[in-house]
C-alpha positions in Angstrom: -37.8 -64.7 37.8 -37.8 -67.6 35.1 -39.7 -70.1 36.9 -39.3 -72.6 33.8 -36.0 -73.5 35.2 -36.6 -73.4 39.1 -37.6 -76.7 39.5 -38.2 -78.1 43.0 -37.5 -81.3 44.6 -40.1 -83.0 42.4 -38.3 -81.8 39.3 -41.8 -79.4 38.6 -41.4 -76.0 37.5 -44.7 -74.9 37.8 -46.5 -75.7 40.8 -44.4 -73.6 43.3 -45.4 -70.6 41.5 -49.0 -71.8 41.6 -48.7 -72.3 45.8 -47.5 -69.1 46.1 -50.2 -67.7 44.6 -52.7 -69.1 46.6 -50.7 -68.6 50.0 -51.1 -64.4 49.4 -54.6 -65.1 48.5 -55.5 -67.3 51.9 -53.2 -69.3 54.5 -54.3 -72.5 54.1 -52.4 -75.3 55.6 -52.5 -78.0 53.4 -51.1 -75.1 50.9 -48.2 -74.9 53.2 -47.5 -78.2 53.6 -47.0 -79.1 50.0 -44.9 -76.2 49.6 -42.6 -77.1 52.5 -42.7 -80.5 50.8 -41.4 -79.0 47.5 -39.1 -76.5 48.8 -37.0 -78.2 51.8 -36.3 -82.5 51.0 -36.0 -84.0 54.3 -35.1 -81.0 56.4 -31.5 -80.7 54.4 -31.7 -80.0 50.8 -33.2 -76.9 48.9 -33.4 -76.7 45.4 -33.6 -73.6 42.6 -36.9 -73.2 43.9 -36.9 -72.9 47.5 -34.3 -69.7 46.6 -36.6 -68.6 43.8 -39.4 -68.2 46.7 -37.4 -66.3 49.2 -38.6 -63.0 47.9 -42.5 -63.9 48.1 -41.8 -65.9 51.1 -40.4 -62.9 53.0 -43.0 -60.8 51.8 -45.3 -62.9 53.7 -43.8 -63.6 56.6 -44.6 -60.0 58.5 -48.1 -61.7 59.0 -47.4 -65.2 57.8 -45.4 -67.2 60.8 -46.0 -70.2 57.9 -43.6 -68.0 55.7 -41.4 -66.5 58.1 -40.7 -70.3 59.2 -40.6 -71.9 55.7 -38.0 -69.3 54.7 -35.6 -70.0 57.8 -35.9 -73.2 56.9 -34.4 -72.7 53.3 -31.8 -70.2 54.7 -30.4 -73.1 57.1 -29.8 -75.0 54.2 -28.0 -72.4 52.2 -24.7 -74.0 52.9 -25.3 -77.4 51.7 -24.5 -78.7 48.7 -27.0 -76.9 46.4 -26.0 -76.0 43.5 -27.9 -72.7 43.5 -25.1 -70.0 44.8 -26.2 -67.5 42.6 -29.6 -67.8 43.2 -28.5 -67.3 47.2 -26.5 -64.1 46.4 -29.2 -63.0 44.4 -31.1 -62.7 47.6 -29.0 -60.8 49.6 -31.2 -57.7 50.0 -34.4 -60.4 50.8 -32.3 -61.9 53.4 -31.2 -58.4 54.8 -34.9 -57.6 55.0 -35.8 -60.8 56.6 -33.0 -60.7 59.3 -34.4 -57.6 60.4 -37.5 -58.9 60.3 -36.6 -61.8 62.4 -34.9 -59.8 64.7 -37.9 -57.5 65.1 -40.0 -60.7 65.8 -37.2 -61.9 68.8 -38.0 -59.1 70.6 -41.5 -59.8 71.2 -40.4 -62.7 72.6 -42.3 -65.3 70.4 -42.9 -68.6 72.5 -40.8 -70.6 69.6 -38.0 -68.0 70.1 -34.8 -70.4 69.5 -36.9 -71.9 66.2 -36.4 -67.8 65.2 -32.9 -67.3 66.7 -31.7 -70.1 64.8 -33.9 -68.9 61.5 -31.2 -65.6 62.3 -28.2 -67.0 62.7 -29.1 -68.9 59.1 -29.6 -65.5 57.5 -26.4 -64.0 59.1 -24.2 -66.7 57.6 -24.0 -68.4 60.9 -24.9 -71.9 59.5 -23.2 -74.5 61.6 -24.5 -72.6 64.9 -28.4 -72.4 63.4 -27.7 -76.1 62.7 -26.4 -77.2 65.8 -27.5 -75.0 68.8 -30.2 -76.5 71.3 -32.1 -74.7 74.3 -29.5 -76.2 76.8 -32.0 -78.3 78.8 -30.5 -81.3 77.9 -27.6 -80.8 75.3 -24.1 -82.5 74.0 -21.3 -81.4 71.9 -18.9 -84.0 70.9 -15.4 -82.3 70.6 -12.2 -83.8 70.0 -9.2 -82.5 72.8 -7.0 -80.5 70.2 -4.0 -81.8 71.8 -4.7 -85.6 72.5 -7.2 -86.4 69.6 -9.7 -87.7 72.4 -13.3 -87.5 71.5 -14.3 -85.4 74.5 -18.3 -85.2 75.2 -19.4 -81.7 76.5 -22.5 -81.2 78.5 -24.4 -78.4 79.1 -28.0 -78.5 80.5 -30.1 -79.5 83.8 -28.1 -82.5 84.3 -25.0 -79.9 84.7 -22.1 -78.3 82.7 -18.8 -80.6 82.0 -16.4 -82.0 79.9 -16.1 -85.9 80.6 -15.2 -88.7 78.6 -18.6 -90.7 77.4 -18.4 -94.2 78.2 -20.7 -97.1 76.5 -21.1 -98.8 80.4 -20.3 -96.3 82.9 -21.6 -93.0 80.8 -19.8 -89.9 81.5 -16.6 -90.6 83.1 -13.5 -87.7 84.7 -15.7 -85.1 84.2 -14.6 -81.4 84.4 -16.9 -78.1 85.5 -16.9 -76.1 82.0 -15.8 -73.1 82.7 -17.7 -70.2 81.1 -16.5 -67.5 78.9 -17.7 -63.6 80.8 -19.7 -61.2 78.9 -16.7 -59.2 78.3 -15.1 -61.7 76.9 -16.6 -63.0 74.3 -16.3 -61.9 70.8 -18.1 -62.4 67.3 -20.4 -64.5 66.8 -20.4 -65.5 70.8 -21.2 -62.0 71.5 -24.0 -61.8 69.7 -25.7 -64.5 70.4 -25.4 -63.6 73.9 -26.4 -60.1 73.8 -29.4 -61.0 71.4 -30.1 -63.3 74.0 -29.7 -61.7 77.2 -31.7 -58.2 75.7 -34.6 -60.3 75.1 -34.1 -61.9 78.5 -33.7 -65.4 77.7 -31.1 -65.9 80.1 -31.0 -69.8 80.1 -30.0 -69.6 76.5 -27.7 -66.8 77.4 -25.9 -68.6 80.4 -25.9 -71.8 77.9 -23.7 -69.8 75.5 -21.4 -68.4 77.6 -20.9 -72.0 78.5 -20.5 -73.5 74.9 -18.2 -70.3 73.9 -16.0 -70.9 77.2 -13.4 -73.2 78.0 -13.4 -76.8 79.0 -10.7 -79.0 80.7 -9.5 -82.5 78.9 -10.1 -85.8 80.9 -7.3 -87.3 79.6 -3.9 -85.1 79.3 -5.6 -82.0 81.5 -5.5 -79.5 78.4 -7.9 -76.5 78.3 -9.5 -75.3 74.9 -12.4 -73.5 73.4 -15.3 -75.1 73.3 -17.5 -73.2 70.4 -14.0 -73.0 68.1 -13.5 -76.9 68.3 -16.6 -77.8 67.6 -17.0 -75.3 65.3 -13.9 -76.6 63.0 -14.5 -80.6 63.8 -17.8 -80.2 62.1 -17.4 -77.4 59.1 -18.2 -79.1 55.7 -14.9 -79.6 53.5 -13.9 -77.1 51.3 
């Protein structure tokens, strides 16, 4: 690794390199800090750096949860507007190792468990789903109905699962019981998620999927659609 031109968010090249060294020799936090400082700008940009520390990172993270959340938090970013695509492909078999490793940690059933499911859905690729997903205790999804261009609000959490239309006086307006997708039915990504989730018994977040990968009814012209694909496309980042 050429760590003369992985600068991080400070434009240094050296001082990464220098924190990294001193996080394998003890796990202090105000080491950690700085490097989360360097290596992830306002919980949203990464830098040649931040992918130049996956390897060490991962290394760590068996016995470091500092590492093991510091690197999920550079994998969420991987989609963003980095510049540093090669230096992400370089890491392929790092991020292999720490999705296993991630996935190993799920099943003990770690009490920040959606902080690591997201962390996984990162390394699998799933960006917009390790961006957006929440624990369902009190979640939104704005979606637009994909045949009358309404902005449709979906709810899922302890104050109930709908569709309605959000108003700025009244709040949510015509609303609409979601209607879940069944195990057997989902597919992909969906399926994972809720198989991940239900085999480590989590099953609010599993019955929260099923919801946000089911269907939901329009308000206005009384159209059904898929929840998790509308979302999914009104929010991907333009090619």
């Amino acid at each position: 690794m050429n760590w003369a031109q992985m600068y991080d968010c400070h434009g240094d090249v050296g001082r990464v390199p220098e924190l990294l060294a001193r996080a394998e020799r003890e796990d202090a936090p105000e080491v950690w800090a700085e490097l989360g400082h360097r290596l992830v700008l306002e919980c949203d940009l990464v830098f040649p750096a931040s992918f130049a520390a996956l390897p060490r990172l991962v290394r760590l993270a068996p016995r470091s949860a500092r590492a093991r959340g510091l690197a999920g938090a550079i994998l969420r970013c991987g989609a963003g507007s980095h510049g540093c695509d090669d230096l992400l492909e370089g890491c392929a078999r790092v991020i292999a190792d720490f999705r296993e490793l991630l996935d190993r940690h799920l099943r003990s059933r770690p009490d920040n468990y959606l902080a690591s499911f997201r962390d996984l859905l990162a390394a699998e690729g799933e960006y917009h789903w390790a961006a957006v997903l929440g624990d369902f205790s009190d979640d939104f999804y704005e979606v637009d109905c994909p045949h009358c261009a309404v902005e449709v609000t979906i709810a899922i959490g302890g104050h109930g699962r709908y569709s309605a239309i959000r108003d700025w006086h009244l709040g949510d307006v015509d609303r609409r019981a979601l209607r879940p997708a069944s195990p057997e039915g989902l597919c992909g990504i969906g399926r994972r998620m809720h198989e991940r989730a239900v085999r480590d018994e989590e099953f609010g977040l599993a019955d929260g999927i099923a919801h946000l990968f089911g269907r939901a009814g329009c308000p206005r012209c009384a159209s059904v659609f898929g929840v998790a694909d509308g979302h999914a496309f009104a929010h991907s980042p333009p090619l």
